[in-house]
Residue, then its C-alpha position, 0 to 999 in steps of 0.5 A: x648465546x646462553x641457549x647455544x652454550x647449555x646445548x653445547x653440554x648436551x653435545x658433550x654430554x655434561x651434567x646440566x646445572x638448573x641454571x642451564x635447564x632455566x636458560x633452556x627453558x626460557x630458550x625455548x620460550x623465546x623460540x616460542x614466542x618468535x614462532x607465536x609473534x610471526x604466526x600473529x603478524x601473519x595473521x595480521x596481514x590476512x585479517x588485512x586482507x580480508x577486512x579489505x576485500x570485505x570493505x571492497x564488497x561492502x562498497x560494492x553492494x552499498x553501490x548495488x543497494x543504491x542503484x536498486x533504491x534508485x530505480x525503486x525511487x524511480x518506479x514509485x514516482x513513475x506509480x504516483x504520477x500514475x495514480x494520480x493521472x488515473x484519480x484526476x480521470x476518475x474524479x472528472x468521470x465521477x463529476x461527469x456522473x454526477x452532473x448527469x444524475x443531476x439533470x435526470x433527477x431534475x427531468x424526474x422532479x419535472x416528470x413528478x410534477x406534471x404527473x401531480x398536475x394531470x392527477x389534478x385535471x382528473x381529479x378536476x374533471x372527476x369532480x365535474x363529472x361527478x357534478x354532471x352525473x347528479x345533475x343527469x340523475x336529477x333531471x332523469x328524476x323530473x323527467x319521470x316525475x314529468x311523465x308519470x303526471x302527464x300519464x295520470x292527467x286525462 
């Protein structure tokens, strides 16, 4: 009403007094302020809008990051039972492999020990070899011995 009224001196031309230039200038704030309070709810209900379409992807992508960590949950139980099927298999291929090398170390202790009992034959029948040979050369030695008194005894 005070702003209507000082704009109503411009109109008629009249000397404004610095009261009036006060009340226009407040008007004009006022004017200002009601622009700025609008422009604020504006962007108040845009701010809304976006922190709901933002709530709105968040939920989206908090659903997308749990299926994705589901079935990441999923392969890595599906990998574990894998894994573990695979080591069993191994392990028992493993105890398989070791059983053989058991029983062929055990052929190899026999195999060692029939081989020391034949070194002992042969050494056995070395020695009674040897024992024969000396006994040949003695009576070979007699037997000389024998001839050379036969053939100086007319």
């Amino acid at each position: 009403m005070a702003v209507e009224h000082v704009l109503g001196k411009i109109r008629e031309g009249k000397k404004l007094s610095t009261e009036d230039v006060l009340v226009l200038y407040l008007g004009t704030i006022v004017g200002d302020l009601k622009e700025i309070r609008t422009d604020i709810a504006r962007l108040d209900h845009r701010i809304d809008e976006t922190n709901k379409r933002i709530d709105e992807i968040v939920k989206t992508l908090s659903a997308r990051i749990d299926q994705t960590n589901q079935r990441i949950d999923d392969v890595v139980k599906i990998l574990s039972m894998r894994i573990d099927e695979v080591a069993k298999s191994l392990s028992a291929r493993i105890d398989e492999t070791n059983k053989r090398i058991d029983e062929v170390n055990k052929r190899i202790d026999e195999t060692n020990k029939r081989i020391d009992d034949l070194a002992r034959r042969v050494d056995d029948l070395a020695k009674r070899i040897d024992a024969l040979q000396t006994t040949l050369l003695e009576i070979q030695k007699l037997l000389l011995e024998l001839v050379k008194t036969r053939q100086s005894a007319p």
